[in-house]
N, CA, C and O atoms as a GROMACS GRO file, in nm:
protein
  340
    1UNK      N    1 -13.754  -5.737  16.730
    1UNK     CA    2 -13.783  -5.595  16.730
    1UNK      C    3 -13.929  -5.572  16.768
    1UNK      O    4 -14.020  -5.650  16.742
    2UNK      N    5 -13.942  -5.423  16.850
    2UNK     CA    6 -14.088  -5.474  16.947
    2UNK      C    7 -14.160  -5.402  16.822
    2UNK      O    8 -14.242  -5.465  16.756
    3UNK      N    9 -14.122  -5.252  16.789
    3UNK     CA   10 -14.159  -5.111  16.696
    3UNK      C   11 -14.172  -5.130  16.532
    3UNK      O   12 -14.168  -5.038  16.450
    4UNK      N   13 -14.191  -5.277  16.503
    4UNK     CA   14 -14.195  -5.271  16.364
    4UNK      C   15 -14.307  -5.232  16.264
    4UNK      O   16 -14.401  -5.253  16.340
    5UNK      N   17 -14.351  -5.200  16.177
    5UNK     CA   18 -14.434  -5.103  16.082
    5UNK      C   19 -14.410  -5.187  15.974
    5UNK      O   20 -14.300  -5.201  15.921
    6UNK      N   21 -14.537  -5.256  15.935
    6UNK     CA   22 -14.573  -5.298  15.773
    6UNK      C   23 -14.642  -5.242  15.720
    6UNK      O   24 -14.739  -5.191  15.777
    7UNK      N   25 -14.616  -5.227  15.579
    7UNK     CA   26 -14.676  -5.154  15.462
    7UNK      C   27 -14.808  -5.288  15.402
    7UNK      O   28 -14.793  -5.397  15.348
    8UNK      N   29 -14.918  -5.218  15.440
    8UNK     CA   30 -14.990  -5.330  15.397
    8UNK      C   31 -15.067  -5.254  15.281
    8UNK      O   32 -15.180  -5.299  15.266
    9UNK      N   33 -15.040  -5.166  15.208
    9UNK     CA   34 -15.091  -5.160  15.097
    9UNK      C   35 -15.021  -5.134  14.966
    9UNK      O   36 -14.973  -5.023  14.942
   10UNK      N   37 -15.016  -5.218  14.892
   10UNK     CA   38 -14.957  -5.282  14.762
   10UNK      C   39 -14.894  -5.167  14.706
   10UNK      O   40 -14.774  -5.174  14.681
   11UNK      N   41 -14.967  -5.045  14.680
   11UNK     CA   42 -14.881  -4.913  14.605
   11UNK      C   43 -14.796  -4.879  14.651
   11UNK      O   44 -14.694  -4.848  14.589
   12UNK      N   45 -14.816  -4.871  14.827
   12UNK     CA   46 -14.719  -4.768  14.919
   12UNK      C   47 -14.604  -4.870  14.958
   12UNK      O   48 -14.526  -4.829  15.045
   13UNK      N   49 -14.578  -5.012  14.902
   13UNK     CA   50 -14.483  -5.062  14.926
   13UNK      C   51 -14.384  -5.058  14.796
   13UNK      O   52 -14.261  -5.058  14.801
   14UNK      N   53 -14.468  -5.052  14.672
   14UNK     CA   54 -14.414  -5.053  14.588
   14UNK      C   55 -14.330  -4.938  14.581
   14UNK      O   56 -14.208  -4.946  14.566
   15UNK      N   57 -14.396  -4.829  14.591
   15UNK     CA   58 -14.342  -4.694  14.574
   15UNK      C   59 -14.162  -4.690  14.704
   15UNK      O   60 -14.050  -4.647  14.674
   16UNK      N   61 -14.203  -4.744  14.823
   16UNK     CA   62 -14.147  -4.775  14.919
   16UNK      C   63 -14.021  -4.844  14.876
   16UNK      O   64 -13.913  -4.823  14.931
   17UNK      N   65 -14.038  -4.925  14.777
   17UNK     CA   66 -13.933  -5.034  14.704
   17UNK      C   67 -13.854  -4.978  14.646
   17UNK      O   68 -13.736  -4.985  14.679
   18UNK      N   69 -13.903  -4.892  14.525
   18UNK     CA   70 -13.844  -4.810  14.390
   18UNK      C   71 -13.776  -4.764  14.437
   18UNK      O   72 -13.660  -4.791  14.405
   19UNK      N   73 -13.804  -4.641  14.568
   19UNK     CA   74 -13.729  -4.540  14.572
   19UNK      C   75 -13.646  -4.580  14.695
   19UNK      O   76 -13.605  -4.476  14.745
   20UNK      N   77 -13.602  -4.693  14.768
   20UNK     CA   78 -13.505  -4.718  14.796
   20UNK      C   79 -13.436  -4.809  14.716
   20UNK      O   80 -13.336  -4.856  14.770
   21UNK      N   81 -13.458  -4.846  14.607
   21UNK     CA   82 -13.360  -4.906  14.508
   21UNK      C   83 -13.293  -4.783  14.449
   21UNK      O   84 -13.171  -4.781  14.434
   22UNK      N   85 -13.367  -4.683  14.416
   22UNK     CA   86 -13.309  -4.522  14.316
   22UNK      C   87 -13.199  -4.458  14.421
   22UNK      O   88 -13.098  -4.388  14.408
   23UNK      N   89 -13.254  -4.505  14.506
   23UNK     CA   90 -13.126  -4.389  14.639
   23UNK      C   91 -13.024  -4.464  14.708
   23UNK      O   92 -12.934  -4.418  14.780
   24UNK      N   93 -13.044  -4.568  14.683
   24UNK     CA   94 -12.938  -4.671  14.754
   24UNK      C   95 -12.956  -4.621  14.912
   24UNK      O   96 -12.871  -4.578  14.990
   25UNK      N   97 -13.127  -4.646  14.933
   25UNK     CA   98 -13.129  -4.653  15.107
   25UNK      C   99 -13.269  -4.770  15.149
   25UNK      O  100 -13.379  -4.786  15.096
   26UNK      N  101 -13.201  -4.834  15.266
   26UNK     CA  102 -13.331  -4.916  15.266
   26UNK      C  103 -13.467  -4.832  15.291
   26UNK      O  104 -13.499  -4.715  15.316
   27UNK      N  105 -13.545  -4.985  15.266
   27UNK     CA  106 -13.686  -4.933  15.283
   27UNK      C  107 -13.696  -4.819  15.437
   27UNK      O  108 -13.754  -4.710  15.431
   28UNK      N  109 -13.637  -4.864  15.548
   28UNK     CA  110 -13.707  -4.782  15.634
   28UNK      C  111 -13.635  -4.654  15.639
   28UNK      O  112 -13.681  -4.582  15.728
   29UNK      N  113 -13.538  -4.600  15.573
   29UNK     CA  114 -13.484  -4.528  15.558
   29UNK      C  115 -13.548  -4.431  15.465
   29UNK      O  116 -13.517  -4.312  15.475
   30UNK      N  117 -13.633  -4.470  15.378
   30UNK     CA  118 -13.700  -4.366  15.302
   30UNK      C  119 -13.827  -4.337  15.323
   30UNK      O  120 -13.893  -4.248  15.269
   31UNK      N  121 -13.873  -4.449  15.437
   31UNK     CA  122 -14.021  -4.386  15.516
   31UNK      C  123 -14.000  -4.304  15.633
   31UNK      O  124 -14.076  -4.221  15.684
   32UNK      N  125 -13.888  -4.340  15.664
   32UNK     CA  126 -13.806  -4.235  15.782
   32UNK      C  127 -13.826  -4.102  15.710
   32UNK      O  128 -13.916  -4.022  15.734
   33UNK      N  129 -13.726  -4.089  15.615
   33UNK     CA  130 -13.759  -4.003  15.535
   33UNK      C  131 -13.846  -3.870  15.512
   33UNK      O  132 -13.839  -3.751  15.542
   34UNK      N  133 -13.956  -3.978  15.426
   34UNK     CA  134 -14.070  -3.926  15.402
   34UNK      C  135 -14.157  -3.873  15.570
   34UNK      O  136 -14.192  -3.757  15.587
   35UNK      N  137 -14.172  -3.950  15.645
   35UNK     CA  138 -14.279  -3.902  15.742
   35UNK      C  139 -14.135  -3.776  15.822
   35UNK      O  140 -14.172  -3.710  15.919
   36UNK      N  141 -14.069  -3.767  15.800
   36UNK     CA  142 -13.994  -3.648  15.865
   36UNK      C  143 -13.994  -3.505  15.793
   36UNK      O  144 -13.961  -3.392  15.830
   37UNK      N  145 -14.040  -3.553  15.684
   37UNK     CA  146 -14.071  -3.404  15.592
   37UNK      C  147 -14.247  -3.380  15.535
   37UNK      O  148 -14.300  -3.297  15.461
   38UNK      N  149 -14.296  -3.492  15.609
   38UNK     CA  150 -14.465  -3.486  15.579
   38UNK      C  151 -14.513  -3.400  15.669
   38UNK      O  152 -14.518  -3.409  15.792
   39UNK      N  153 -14.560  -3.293  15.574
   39UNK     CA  154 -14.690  -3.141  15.672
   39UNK      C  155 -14.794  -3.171  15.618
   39UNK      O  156 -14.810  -3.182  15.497
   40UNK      N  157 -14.918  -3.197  15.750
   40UNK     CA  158 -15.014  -3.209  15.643
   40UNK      C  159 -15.062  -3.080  15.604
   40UNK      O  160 -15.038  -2.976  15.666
   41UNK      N  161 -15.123  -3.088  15.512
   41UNK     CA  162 -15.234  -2.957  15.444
   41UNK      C  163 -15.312  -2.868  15.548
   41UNK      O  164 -15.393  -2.936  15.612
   42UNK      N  165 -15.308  -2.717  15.586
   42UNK     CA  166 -15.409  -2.685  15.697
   42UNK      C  167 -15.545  -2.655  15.560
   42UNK      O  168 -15.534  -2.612  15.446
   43UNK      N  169 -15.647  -2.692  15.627
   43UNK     CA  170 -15.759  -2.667  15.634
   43UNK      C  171 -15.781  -2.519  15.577
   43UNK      O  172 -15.748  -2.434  15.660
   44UNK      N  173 -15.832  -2.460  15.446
   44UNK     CA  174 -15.806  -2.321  15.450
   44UNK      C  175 -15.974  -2.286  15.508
   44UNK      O  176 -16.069  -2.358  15.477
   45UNK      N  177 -15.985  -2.166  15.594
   45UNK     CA  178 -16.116  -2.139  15.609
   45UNK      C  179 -16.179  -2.012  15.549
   45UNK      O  180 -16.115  -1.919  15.501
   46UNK      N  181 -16.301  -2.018  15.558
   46UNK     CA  182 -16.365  -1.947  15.414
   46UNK      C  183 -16.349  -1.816  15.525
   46UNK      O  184 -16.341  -1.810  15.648
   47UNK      N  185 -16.350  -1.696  15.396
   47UNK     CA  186 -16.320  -1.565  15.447
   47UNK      C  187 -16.440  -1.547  15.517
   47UNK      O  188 -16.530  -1.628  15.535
   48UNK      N  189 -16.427  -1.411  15.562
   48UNK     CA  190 -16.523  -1.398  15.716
   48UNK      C  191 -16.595  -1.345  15.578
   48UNK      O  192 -16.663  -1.448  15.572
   49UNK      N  193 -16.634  -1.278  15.474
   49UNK     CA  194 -16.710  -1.195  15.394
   49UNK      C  195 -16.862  -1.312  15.354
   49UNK      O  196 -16.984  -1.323  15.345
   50UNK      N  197 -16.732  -1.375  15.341
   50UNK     CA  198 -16.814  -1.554  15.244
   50UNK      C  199 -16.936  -1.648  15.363
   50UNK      O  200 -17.042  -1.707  15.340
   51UNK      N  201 -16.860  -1.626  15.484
   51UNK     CA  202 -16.920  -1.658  15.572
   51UNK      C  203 -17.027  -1.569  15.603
   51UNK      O  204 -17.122  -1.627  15.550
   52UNK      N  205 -17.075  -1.457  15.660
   52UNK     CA  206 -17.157  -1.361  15.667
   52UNK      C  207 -17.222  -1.322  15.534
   52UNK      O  208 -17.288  -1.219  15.541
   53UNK      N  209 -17.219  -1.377  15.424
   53UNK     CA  210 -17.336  -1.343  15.342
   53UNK      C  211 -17.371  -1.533  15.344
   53UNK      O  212 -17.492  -1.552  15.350
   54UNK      N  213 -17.326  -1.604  15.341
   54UNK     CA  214 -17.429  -1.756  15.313
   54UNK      C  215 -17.511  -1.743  15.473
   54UNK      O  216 -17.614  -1.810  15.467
   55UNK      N  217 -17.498  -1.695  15.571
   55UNK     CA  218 -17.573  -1.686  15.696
   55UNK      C  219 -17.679  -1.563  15.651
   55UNK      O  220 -17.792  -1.558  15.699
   56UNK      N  221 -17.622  -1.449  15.539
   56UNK     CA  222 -17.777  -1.387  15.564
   56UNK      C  223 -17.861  -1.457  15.479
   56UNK      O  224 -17.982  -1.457  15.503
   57UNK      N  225 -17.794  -1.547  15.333
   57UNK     CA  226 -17.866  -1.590  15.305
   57UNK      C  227 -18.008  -1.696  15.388
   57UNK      O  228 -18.130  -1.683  15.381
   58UNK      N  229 -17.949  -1.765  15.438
   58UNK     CA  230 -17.995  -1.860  15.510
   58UNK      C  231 -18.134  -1.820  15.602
   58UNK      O  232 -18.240  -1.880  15.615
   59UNK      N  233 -18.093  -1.718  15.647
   59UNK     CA  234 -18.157  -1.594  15.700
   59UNK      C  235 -18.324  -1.537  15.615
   59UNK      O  236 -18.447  -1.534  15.614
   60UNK      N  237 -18.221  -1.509  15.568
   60UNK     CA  238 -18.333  -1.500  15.416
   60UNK      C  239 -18.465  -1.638  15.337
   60UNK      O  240 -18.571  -1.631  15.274
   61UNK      N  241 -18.393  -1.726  15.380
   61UNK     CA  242 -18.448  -1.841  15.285
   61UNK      C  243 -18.552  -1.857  15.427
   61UNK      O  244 -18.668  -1.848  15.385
   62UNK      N  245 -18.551  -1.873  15.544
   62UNK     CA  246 -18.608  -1.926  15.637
   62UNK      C  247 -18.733  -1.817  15.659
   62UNK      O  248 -18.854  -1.842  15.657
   63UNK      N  249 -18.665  -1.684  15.680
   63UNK     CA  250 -18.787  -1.570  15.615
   63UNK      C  251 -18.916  -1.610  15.514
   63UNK      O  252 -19.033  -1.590  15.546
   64UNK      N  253 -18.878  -1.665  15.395
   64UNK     CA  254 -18.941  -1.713  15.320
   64UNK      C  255 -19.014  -1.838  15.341
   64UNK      O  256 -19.117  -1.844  15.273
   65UNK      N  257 -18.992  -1.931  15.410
   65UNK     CA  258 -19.053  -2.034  15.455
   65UNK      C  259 -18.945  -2.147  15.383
   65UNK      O  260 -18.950  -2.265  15.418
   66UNK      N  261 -18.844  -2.099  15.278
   66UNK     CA  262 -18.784  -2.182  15.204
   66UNK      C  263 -18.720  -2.321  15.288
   66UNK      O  264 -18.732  -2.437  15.249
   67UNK      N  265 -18.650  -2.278  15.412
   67UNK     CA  266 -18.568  -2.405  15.466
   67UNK      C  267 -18.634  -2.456  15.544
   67UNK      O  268 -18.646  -2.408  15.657
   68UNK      N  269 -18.703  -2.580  15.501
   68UNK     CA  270 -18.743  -2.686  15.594
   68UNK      C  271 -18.693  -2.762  15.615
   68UNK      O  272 -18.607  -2.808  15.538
   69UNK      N  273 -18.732  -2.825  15.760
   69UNK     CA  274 -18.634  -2.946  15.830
   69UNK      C  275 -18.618  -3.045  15.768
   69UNK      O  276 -18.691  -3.046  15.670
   70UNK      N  277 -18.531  -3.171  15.780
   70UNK     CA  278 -18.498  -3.254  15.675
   70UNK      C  279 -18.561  -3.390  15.757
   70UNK      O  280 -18.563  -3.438  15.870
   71UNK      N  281 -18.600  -3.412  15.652
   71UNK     CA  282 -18.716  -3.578  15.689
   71UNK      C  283 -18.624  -3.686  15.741
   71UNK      O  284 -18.519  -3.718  15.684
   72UNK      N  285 -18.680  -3.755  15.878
   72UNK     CA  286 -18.643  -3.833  15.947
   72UNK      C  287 -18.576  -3.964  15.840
   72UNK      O  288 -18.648  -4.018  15.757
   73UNK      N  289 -18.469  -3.992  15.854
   73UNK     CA  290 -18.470  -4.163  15.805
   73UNK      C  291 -18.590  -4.253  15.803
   73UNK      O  292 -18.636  -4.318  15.708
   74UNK      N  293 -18.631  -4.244  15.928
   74UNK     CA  294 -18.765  -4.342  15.938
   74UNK      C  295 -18.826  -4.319  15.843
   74UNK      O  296 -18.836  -4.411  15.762
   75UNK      N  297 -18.876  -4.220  15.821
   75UNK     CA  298 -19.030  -4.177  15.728
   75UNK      C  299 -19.006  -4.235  15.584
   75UNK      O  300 -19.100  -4.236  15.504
   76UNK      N  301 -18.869  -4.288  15.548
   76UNK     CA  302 -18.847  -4.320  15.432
   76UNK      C  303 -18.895  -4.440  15.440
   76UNK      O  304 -18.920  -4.477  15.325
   77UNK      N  305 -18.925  -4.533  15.529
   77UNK     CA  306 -18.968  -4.697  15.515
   77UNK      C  307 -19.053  -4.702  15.603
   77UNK      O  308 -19.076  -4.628  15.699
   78UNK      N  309 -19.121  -4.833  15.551
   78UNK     CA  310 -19.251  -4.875  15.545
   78UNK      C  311 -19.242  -4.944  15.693
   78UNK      O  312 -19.166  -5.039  15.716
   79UNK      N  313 -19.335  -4.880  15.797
   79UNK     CA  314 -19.313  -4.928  15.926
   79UNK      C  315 -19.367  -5.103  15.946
   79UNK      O  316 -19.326  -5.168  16.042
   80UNK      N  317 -19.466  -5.167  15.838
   80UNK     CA  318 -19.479  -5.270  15.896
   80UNK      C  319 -19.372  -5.350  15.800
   80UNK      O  320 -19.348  -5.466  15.831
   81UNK      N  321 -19.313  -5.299  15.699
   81UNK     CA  322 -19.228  -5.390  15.619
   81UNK      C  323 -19.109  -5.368  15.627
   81UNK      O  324 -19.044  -5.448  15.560
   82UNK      N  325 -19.030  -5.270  15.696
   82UNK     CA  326 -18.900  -5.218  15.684
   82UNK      C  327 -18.879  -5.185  15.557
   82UNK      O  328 -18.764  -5.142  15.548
   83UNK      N  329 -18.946  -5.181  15.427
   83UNK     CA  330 -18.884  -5.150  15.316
   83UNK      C  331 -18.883  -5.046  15.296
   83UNK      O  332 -18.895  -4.987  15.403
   84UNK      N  333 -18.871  -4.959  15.192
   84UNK     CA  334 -18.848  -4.834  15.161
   84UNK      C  335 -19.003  -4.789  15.097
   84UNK      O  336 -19.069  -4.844  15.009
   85UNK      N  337 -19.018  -4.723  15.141
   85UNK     CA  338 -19.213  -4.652  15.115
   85UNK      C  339 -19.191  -4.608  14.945
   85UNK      O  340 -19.284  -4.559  14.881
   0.00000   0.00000   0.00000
């Protein structure tokens, strides 16, 4: 068989096992199964209200001088030692 699929992680075979022993169907019969009724989750996105006040915030904070840029990786270590400053 060219299309075969192993379960290489210990839970999802187990689980894989049980519940074709409980249903009297083989294993690929209940991953068949399962991936034929799997939706994933959409993404919920934040209301337009929620969105347009954290932007005036932002707005606001930069007004203030509050948001400054965020420090390079580099600057964290020590250029002749590579260690961490």
């Amino acid at each position: 068989m060219k299309d075969q699929v192993h379960i290489r992680n210990a839970e999802a075979a187990q689980l894989a096992r049980t519940l074709a022993r409980q249903t009297g169907k083989t294993i690929s019969e209940v991953v068949l199964d399962a991936l034929r009724h799997y939706r994933p989750r959409r993404r919920e996105r934040a209301p337009q209200k929620q969105v347009e006040l954290w932007r005036r915030l932002l707005r606001e904070d930069r007004k203030r001088g509050m948001a400054r840029p965020e420090t390079p990786v580099a600057a964290l270590y020590d250029e002749a030692t590579g260690l961490p400053a």
